[in-house]
C-alpha positions as CSV (number, residue, x, y, z in Angstrom):
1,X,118.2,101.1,185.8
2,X,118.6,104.7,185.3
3,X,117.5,106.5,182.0
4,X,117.4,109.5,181.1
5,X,116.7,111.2,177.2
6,X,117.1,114.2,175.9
7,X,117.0,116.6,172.6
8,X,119.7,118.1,171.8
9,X,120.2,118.9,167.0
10,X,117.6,116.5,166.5
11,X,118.9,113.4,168.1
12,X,118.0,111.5,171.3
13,X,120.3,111.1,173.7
14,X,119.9,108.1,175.7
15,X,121.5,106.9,178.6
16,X,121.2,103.1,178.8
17,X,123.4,100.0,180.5
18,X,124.9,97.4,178.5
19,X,122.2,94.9,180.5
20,X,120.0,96.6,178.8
21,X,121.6,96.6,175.5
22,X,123.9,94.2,175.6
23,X,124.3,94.8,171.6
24,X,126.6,97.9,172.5
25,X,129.2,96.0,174.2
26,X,131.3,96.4,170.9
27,X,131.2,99.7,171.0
28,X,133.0,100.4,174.3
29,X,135.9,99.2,172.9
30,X,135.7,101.0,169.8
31,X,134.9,103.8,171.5
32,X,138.0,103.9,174.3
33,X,140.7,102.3,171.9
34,X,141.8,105.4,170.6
35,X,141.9,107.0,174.5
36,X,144.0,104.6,176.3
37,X,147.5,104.5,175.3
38,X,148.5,101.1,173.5
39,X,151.1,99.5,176.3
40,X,148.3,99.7,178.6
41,X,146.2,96.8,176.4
42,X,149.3,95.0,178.2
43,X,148.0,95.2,181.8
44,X,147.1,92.0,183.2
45,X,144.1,92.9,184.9
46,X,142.8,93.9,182.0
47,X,143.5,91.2,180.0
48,X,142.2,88.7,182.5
49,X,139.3,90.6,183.6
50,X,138.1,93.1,181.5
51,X,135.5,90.9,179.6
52,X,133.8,90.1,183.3
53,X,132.3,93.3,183.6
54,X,129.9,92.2,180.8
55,X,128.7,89.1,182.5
56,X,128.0,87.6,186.2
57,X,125.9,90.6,186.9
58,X,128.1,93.2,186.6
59,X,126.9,94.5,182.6
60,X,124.0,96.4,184.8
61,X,127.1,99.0,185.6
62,X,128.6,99.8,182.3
63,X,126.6,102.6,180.9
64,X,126.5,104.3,177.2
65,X,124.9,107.4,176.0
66,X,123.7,106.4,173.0
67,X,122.5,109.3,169.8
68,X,119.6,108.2,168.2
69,X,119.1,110.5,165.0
70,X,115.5,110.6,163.4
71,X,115.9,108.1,161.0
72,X,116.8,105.4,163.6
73,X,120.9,105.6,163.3
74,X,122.2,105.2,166.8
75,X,125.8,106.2,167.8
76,X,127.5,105.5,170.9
77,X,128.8,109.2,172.2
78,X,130.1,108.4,176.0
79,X,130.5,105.1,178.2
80,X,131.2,104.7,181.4
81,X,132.9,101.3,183.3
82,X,132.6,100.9,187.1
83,X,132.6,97.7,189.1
84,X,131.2,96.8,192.7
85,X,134.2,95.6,195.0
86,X,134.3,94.5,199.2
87,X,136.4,97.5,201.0
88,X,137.4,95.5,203.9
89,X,137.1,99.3,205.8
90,X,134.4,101.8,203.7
91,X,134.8,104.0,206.2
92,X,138.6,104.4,206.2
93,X,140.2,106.5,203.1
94,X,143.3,105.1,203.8
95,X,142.5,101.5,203.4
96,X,141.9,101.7,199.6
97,X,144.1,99.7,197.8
98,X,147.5,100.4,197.1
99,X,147.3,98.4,193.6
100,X,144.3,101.0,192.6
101,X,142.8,100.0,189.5
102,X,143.9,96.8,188.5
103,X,143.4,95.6,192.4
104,X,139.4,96.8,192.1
105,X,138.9,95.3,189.0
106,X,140.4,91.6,189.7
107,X,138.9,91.7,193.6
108,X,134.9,92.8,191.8
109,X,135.3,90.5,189.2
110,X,136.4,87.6,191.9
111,X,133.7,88.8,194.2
112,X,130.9,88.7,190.8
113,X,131.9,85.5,189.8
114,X,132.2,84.3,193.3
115,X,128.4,85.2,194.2
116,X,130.1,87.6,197.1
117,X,128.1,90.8,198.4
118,X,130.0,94.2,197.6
119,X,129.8,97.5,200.0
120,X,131.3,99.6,197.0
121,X,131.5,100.9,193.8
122,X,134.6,101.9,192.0
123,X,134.5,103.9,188.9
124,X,137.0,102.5,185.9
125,X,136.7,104.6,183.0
126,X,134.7,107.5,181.2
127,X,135.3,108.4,178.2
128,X,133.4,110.6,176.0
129,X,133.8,111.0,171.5
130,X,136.2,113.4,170.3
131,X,133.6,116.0,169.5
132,X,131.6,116.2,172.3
133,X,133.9,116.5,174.6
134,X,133.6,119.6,177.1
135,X,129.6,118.8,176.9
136,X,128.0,118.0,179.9
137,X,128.2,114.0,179.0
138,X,131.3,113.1,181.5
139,X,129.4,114.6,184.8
140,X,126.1,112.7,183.9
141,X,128.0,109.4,183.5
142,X,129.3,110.2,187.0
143,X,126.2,111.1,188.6
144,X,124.6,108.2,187.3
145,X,127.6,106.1,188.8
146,X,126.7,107.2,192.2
147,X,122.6,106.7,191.0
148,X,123.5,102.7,190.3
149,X,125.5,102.4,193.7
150,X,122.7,103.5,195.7
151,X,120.6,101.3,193.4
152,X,122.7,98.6,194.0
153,X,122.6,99.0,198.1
154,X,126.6,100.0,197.9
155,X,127.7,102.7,200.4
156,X,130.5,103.8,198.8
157,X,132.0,105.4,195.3
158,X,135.4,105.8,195.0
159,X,137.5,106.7,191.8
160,X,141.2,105.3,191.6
161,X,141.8,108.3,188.4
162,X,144.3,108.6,185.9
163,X,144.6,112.2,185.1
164,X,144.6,113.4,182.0
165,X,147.2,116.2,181.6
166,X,150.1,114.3,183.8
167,X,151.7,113.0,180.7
168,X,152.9,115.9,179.2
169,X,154.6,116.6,182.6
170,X,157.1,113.3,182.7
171,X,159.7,115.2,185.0
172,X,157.4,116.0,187.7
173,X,156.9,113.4,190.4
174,X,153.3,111.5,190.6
175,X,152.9,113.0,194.5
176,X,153.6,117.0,193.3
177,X,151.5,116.9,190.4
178,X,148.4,115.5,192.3
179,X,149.3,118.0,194.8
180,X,149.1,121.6,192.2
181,X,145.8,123.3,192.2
182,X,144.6,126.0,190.2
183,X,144.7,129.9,191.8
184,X,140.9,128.9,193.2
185,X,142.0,126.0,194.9
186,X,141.0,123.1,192.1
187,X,142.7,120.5,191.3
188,X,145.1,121.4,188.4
189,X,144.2,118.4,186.2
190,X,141.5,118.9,184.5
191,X,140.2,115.0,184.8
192,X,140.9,115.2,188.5
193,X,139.2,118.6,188.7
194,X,136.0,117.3,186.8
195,X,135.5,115.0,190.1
196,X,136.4,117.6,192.3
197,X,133.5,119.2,190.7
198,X,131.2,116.9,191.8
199,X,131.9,117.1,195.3
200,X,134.6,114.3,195.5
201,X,137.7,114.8,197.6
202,X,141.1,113.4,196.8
203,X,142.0,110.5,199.6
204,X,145.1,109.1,198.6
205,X,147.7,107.9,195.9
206,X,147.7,104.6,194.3
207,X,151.2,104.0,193.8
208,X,150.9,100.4,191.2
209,X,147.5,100.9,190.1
210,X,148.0,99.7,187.1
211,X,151.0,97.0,185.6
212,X,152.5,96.4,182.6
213,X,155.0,93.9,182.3
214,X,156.4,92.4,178.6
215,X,159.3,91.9,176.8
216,X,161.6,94.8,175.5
217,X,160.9,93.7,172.0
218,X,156.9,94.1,172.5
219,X,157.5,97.7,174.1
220,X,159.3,99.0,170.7
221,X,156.3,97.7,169.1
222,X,153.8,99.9,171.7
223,X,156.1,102.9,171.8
224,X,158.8,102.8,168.8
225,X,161.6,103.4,171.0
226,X,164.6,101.1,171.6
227,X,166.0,99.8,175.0
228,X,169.6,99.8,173.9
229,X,170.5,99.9,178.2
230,X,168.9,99.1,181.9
231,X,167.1,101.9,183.4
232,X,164.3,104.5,183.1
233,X,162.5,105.8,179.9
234,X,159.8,107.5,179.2
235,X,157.2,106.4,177.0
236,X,154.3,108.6,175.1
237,X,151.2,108.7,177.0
238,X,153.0,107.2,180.2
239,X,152.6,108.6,183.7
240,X,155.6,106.8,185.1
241,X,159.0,105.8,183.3
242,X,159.0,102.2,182.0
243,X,161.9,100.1,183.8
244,X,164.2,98.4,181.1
245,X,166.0,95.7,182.6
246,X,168.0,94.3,179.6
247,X,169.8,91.6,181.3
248,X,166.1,89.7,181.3
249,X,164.9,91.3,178.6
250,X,161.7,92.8,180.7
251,X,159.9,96.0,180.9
252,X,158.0,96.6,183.6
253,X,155.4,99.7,183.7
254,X,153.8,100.7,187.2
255,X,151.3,103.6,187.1
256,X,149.9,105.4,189.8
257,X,146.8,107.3,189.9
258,X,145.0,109.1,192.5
259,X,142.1,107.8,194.8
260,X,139.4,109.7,194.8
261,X,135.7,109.3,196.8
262,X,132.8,110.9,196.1
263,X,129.9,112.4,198.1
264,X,127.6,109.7,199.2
């Protein structure tokens, strides 16, 4: 699998799979915990298929960068999570799935454990340590995505991307965010725009990409807020409003994100 080292204050930077170094499989976690917003360790999907992509094959697509100092310490600096999945149609954008990331992540992990060929790749998550962030980490965790697809005799990479900065802008719908640029043309969001980058091209909006679904009680324990009536709130770190329903005591969470597909 691809590897590729550098120098950079002394330390090796190494860029290996978790087949390779299945030891470092802790340290996704650790890594990502303090990225992802609490409710989301809620998702189903997640829950039920998150510990596949180290087994059945798939561990040969998770990727760290990995510092090792001169005295031997290593540290885990960036990982990256994609999964191979069957698109029924590779060659129509508007076939991706509607149910985004948790939909790619249950159908790979069915088609891994299953023995089923896959036609593409679908990245999952990046994320990259506090302090090197804005380093050039991020972009070589994507190019080597694209790298183990063609490795792996996919034809496709596709992206279903939660971006970064929509968050802090909870009264502005899903669709018109995805849809502001910058005055050159970019994407706005600066996760999105990262892709963009790279040569991918925005090909759709997952509207349920990812669900969260719990009582009322275990969202005041994610969020701290109370659900005193039915309706719409909006939680820190969510992209949509979680949906109160206090008549069944159940708070459902559906969050989009935006399909992208990269250069092949």
């Amino acid at each position: 699998m691809p590897m590729e080292t550098n120098t950079v204050d002394h330390a090796a930077l190494s860029l290996v799979s978790a087949e390779q170094r299945p030891d470092l499989v802790p340290a996704f976690a650790a890594l990502s915990a303090p990225v992802w917003p609490t409710f989301l360790d809620g998702d189903r999907a997640i829950v039920e298929c998150w510990d596949d992509l180290y087994a059945h094959g798939l561990s040969r697509y998770q990727f760290a960068v990995v510092q090792t100092h001169e005295d031997g310490e290593e540290r885990v600096l960036a990982t990256s999570n994609s999964i191979p999945f069957e698109w029924a149609n590779p060659g129509d954008d508007a076939t991706l799935p509607d149910g985004g990331w948790d939909e790619v992540l249950r159908a790979g992990a069915d088609a891994a454990i299953g023995g089923r060929t896959c036609n593409a790749l679908s990245a999952l998550s990046i994320v990259v340590s506090p302090e090197r962030r804005g380093s050039d980490l991020a972009e070589r965790l994507l190019r080597n995505m694209k790298t183990s697809a063609i490795a792996g005799g996919l034809r496709a990479l596709v992206a279903p991307v939660r971006p970064t900065r929509k968050a802090s802008y909870p009264l502005t719908s899903f669709g018109d965010y995805a849809g502001w640029t910058t005055p050159d043309g970019a994407p706005f969001d600066p996760w999105v725009r990262k892709h963009h980058q790279l040569g991918a091209r925005i090909v759709g909006i997952a509207s349920r990409s990812m669900t969260v679904s719990a009582s009322l009680d275990q969202w005041t324990e994610w969020t701290g807020l109370r659900f005193p009536r039915s309706g719409a709130y909006h939680v820190e770190g969510g992209l949509a409003p979680v949906m109160a329903d206090c008549a069944t005591d159940l708070g459902i969470y559906e969050e989009p994100s935006i399909w992208l597909r990269h250069p092949f």
